[in-house]
Every structure is written in C-alpha cells, then in structure tokens.
N, C-alpha and C positions, 0 to 999 in steps of 0.2 A: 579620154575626153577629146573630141574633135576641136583642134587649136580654132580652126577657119570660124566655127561654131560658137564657140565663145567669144573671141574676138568681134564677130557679126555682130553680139549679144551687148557688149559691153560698148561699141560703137554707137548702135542705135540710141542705149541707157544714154550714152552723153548725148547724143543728138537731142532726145528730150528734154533735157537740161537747159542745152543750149536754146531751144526754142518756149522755156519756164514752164515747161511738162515739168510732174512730179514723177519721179519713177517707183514702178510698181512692178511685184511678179507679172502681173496682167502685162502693164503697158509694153515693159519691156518685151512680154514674150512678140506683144504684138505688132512692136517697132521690127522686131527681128523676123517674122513674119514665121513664127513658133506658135504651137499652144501652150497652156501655162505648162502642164506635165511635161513638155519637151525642153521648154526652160530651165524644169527643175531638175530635170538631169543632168544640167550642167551648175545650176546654182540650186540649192533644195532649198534657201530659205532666202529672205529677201537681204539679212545681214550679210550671206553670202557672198550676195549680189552686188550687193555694197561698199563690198571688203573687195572686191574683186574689180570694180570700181576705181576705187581710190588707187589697188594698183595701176591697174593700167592707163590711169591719166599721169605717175607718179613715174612710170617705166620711157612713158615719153619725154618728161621732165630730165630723168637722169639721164639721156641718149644725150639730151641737147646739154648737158650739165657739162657732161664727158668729154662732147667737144670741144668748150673752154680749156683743157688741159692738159699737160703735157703726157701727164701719168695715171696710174689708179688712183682713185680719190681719196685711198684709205693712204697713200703715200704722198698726200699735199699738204702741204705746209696750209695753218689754218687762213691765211691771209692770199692764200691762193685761190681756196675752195670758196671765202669768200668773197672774192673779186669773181670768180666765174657764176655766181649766185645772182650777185649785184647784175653783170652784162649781161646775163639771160633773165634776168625780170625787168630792165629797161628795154630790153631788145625785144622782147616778147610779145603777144598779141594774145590777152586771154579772155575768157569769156564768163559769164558762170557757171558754166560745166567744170572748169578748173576751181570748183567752189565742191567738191563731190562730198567730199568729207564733213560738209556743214548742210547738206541735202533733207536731212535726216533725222527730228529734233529726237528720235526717240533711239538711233543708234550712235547720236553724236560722237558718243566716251568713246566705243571701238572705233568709229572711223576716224576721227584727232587721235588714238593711240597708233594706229595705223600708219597714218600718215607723220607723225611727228616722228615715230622709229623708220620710215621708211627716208624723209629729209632731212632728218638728223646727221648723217655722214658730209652733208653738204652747207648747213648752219652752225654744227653745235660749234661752240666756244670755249673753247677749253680753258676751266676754275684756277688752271695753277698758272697762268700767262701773268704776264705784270700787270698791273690794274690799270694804266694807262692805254698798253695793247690791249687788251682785253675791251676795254672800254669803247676804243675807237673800231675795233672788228664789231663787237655788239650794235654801236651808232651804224656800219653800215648794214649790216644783214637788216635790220630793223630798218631801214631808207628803203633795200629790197624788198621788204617783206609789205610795205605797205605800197611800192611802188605795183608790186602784185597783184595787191590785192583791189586798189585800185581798178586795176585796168578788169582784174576778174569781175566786180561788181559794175563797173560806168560808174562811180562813185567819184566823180574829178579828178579823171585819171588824167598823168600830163600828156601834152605835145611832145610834139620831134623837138622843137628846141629845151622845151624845159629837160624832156630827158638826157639832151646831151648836157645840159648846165649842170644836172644832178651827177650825173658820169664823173663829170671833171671832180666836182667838190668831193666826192665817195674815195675817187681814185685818191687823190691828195691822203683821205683818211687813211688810204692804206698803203701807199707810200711809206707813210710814216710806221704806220704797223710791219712791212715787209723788215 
C-alpha cells in the first residue's frame, strides 16, 4: 500500500470534515482526486476508511502527546500522562474533524472502540490509586476532555484567558495527585 496514497486519502476525508462534508467512499475518493475502485484499494469498505480515520487523527494527537514528556508514555506516572493530556487539550486548536470517531451514526461502536483503545494509554486512570488520587486525576482528564471537545465542536469553547485560569486550577489538582 502506497503510504503517500493513503495518507492523501485520509487528509482529504478530514478536510471534508473540517468543512461539514460527510465522508463517503465516493466523496473521499473524490477529495483525493481517485476513483471509488482506487480508493478501495487502499480502504475496501467505508469502516475501513473510518477506522483508518480515527487513526490518523489519533497518530497526530500522540506525536504532540509525546512531546509533553519526558519518556515513553507506557513508563509515566498516571499524573504525568495526565498533565500532558490537560496542556495539549488547552493548547490545542481543534475542529470537527477531530470529532472522526462520532462522524458515523451507523459505525459509531468501532470507531469509540477504536479510539478509546487507541487514547486510553494517555487517560486511563488506574482502579487501584487511592480514591482521593484517583478522583482528582479523573476531575482533570474530564476538564481535558471537555476542554476538547469544546473547541472540537465551537460548542463555548474558552479563550486564552479562561484557558490559562483552567491550567492553573487542573495544575493545582495535580500537584496534589503527583
């Protein structure tokens, strides 16, 4: 499979996204300036397409994740992973293209199974922490996660200042969790 080709393909697919196209074998092949058969040689069915989607919006997310950190993510402490979760969802600028995984009402279940296994390294919350920590790592990914989604939907997403106000109060939360 031609990387340049796919990546072209999955470019476009957000592009229509981003501009409240629905994506389609059709539209995508035709963003990508393919016919649908050429498409489908690289995605054969539209879940594919989908699934391959969510990665690649998800592969940019972990780049910039990464850089939050000192280490591999599988060797951070939970209170690290989520402090670099928190500063790249307030520092971020997202769109509804970063909505891929909910693009879809009819392949929803695979692309949230997708996605939640593919973000999970960088939220989950681990059940055996003290219930205090636990609680307050929970309070912020959930400040992240809606600080997100915000911005992904224009749904009253905050300002520059509100999001440094929220920074400060999230940090504090996890201060106390470190």
């Amino acid at each position: 499979m031609a990387p340049e080709t796919r990546f072209q393909i999955l470019d476009g697919a957000l592009e229509i996204l981003r501009e409240g196209g629905t994506v389609t074998l059709e539209s995508a092949a035709r963003k990508a300036g393919l016919t649908k058969p050429g498409l489908m040689y690289h995605f054969a069915t539209k879940q594919s397409l989908m699934l391959g989607l969510v990665d690649h919006v998800v592969d940019g997310y972990e780049r910039a994740l990464a850089e939050r950190l000192p280490g591999p993510v599988s060797e951070a402490a939970p209170a690290a992973r989520i402090a670099a979760y928190l500063d790249w969802s307030l520092a971020g600028s997202f769109d509804q293209s970063d909505l891929a995984m909910m693009t879809d009402p009819r392949l929803c279940g695979p692309l949230t199974e997708r996605w939640a296994a593919r973000m999970g390294p960088w939220t989950d919350v681990p059940d055996e922490l003290a219930p205090n920590l636990r609680s307050r790592l929970l309070a912020a990914r959930l400040i992240a996660d809606g600080s997100w989604f915000a911005d992904a939907t224009g749904v009253m997403p905050l300002d520059g200042e509100e999001r440094a106000l929220v920074g400060e109060l999230v940090t504090e939360l996890l201060e106390v969790a470190s």
